[in-house]
C-alpha positions, 0 to 999 in steps of 0.5 A: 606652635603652628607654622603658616604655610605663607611667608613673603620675602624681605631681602636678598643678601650675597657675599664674594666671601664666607663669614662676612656680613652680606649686602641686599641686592635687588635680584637674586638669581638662585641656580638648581643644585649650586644656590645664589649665582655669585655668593660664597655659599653657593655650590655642590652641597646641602646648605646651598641657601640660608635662610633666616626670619625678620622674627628672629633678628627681631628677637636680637634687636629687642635684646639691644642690639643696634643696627641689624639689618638684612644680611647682617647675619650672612643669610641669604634671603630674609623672610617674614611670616614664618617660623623657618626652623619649626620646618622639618627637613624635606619641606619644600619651598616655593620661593619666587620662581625657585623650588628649594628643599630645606636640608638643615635647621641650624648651623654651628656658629664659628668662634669669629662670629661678629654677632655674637661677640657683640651681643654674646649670642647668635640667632642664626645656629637655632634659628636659621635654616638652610636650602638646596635649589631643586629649580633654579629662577629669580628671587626678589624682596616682596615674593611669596614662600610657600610651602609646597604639601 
């Protein structure tokens, strides 16, 4: 499956805590080498940012699931336009005014997962992806991603 080199930012999402829904906000500020300035998630580690496509909530919604909304699946920033886990490791990303380099496709889903007690799967271990901010900069709903070959 070819993947486009264009996506374009949905929402931006922050949470004060890990495992729990995260709220859209306007602005993210992301931060070189800690991630989004004020989530849980941010840090001196690899999976700084996550990332996840409207495709993939999409995906839930059509499996009835009701009320999904960005955020709901604690990813940072929701994209649309791109197929996030068919980019291998090492891509970077040009994201608003931010730099960032994918690190991990995927993530083990904790047992408390909300989602997936309500719908008996999550989208977010197979189809999420994760980033380290190379350059730090402003990151807001309508911003392009690209690919940087």
């Amino acid at each position: 499956m070819k993947n486009n080199v264009t996506g374009k930012v949905i929402s931006i999402n922050i949470s004060d805590k890990k495992g729990i829904i995260k709220q859209p906000i306007e602005v993210g500020v992301f931060e070189e080498d800690f991630g989004l300035k004020e989530d849980a998630h941010g840090g001196k580690w690899h999976r700084q940012v996550s990332l996840l496509a409207q495709e993939s909530i999409d995906k839930m919604t059509n499996l009835g699931v009701e009320g999904l909304i960005p955020g709901k699946f604690a990813e940072n920033i929701t994209t649309e336009g791109m197929v996030l886990y068919t980019l291998p490791v090492g891509t970077l990303l040009k994201i608003g005014e931010t730099i960032q380099e994918v690190t991990q496709i995927g993530k083990e889903c904790h047992s408390g997962c909300a989602i997936k007690q309500a719908v008996g799967k999550c989208i977010m271990p197979k189809e999420g992806i994760f980033t380290k901010v190379i350059k730090g900069g402003k990151v807001k709903a309508g911003d392009t991603i690209e690919v940087i070959e």
